[in-house]
N, C-alpha and C positions, 0 to 999 in steps of 0.2 A: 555173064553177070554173076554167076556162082562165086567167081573166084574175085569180085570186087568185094572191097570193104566195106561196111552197114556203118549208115551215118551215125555217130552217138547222140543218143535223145537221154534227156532230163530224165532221173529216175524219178516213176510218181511213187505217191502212197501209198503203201499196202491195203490202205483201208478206204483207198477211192474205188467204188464200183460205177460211177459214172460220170462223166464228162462233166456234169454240173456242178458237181463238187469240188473246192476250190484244193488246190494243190498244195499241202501245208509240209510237202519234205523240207530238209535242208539244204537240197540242191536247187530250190527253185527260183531262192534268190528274191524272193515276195512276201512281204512281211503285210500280211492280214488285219487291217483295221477289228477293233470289237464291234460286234455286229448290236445295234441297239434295238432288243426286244420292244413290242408297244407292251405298254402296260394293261391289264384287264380293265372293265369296267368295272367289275367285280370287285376289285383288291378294297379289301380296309384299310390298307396303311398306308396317310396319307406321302404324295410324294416328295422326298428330300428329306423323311423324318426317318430316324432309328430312334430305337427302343432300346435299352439298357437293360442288360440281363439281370432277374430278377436273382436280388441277394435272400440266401436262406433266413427263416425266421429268427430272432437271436432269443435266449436261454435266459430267461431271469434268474440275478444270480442265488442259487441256494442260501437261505434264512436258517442262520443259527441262531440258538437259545440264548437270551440277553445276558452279558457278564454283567461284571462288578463293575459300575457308574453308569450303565448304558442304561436306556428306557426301554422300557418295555414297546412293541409298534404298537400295541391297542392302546398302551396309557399314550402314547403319544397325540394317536389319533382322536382320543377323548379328551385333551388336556385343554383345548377351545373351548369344546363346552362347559368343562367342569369349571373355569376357570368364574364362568362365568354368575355361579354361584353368588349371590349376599348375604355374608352371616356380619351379625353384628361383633364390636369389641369382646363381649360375653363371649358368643361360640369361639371366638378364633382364639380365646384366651384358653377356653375348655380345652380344646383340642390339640394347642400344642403342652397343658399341662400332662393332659395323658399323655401324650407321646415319651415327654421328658420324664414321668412317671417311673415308666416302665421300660425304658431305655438302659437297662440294667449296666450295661456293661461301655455306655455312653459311647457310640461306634456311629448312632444315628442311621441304626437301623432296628426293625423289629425281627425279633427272632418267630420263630410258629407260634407258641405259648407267649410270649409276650404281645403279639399281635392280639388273638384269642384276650386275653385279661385287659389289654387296654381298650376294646372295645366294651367290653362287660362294665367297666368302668365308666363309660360313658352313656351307659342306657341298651347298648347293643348287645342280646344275646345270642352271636352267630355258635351255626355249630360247629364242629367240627370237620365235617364234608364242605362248608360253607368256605371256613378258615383256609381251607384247600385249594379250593379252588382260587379262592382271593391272590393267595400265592402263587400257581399256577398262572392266573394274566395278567399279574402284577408286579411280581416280584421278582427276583432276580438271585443265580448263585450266589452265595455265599463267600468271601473270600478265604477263610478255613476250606470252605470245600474244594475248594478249586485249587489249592496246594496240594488237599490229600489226594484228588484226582490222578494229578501232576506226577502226584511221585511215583502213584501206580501205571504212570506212560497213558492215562484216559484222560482224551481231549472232552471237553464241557459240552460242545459244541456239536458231537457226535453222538451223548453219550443222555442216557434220561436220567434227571439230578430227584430226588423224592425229593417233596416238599419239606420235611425236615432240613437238608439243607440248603435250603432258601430262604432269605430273609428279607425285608419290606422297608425299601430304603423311605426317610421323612417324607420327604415331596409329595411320595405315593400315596402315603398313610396321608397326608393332610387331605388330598384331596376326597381321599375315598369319605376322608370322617365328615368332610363339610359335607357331601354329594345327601351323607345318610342324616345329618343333625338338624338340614335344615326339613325334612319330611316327619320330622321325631313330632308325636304327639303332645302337643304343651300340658296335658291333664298329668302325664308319665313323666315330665318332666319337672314338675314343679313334686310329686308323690317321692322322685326318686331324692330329692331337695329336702321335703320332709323326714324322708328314710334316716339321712344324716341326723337330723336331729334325735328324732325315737329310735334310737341302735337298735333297744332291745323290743321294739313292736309295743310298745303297751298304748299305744293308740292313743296318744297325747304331748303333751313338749311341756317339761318344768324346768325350773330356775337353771338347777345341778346340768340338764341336756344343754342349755344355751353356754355356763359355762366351758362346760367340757369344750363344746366345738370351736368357741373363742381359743382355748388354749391350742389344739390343734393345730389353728389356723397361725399359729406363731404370736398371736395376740396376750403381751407379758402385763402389763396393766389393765387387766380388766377392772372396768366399774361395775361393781356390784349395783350400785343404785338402779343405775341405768337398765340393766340386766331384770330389773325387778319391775319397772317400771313399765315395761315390751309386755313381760307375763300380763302384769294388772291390764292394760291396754287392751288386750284382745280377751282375758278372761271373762267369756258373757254369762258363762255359768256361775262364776265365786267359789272355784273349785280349787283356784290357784295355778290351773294350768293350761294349758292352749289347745285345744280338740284339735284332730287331723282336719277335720275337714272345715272346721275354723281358717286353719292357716292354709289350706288350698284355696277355698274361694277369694282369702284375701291378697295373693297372688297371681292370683287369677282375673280380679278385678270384677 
């Protein structure tokens, strides 16, 4: 029997070490069903359901300094509210005269110092750190600035502009001045009323005051009469002239 041939058997697995393991050569010709695990009692997740890999958090996009036309985000976020203000014909007339005042260069925007003077103008004396700031959450580059920027290769948007040049477009200013005029003390506001007339303080209003202001006011026909007739009216002294505090209470009512 030495010298007979050895029958050929099916090469197994390298990696079968026993009988019970199933036979996964090439030569075996037996192609392996997947074997279906049971599932745990244990498992959370229920069965037939995938889960979507979770996407990374996204980046809100980086906030640049407002240009020239854009809003400011706080004036935006405040613009409901403010909006929400009631000023009578008087104020809203106040408020865009100053504006138009001191609009020096007519562009419809306020410069640093022309912000600063048309407040003062109106009763408000902010200071200067005030002014600052104003501009700062209000206000927006300048179009001058933002050329000379340019030419130097400094983008706005990158770069910290000084409040000098920043300017305080209408919209902005209207809103800020209605927010502050409708809190204005009526006693301050009716004294600041009389100021115009007594320029020079002498603690009373005569004929000569009343004219002057008519002229002022573009008023080319004044009546004299009339003009005399206001003085006598409130004159409770017989001095000829109208006490300060005459013409507060009686605006004051």
């Amino acid at each position: 029997m030495s010298g007979a041939q050895q029958p050929a058997y099916a090469q197994r697995n390298a990696f079968a070490t026993s009988s019970k393991l199933p036979d996964r050569s090439r030569n075996s010709g037996v192609t392996e069903a997947p074997q279906n695990f049971a599932r745990s009692a244990y498992s959370r997740r229920p069965e037939g359901v995938q889960f979507a890999p979770q996407q990374p958090p996204q980046q809100p996009p980086p906030q640049s300094a407002p240009q020239y036309g854009q809003q400011p985000a706080r004036m935006a976020r405040q613009t409901e509210n403010e909006h929400a203000v009631v000023l009578t014909d008087q104020q809203k007339e106040e408020i865009e005269e100053a504006f138009l005042l001191f609009d020096l260069d007519n562009d419809g925007m306020l410069a640093f110092h022309e912000l600063r003077v048309a407040f003062r103008a109106m009763g408000f004396k902010l200071s200067r750190p005030e002014i600052a700031q104003l501009m700062q959450e209000y206000g927006i580059v300048s179009p001058a600035a933002i050329t000379r920027l340019k030419a130097k290769g400094i983008e706005t948007e990158n770069h910290h502009v000084s409040v000098v040049n920043m300017v305080m477009p209408k919209p902005q200013f209207l809103q800020l001045a209605a927010a502050r005029i409708v809190t204005r003390d009526p006693y301050e506001e009716v004294e600041r009323a009389y100021n115009i007339f007594d320029s020079d303080g002498k603690g009373y209003i005569v004929f000569e005051d009343l004219k002057r202001v008519c002229l002022e006011c573009g008023e080319q026909n004044v009546n004299e009469s009339e003009l005399h007739a206001m003085i006598d009216e409130f004159d409770f002294d017989g001095t000829g002239t109208v006490a300060k505090d005459t013409f507060i209470s009686i605006l004051l009512g």
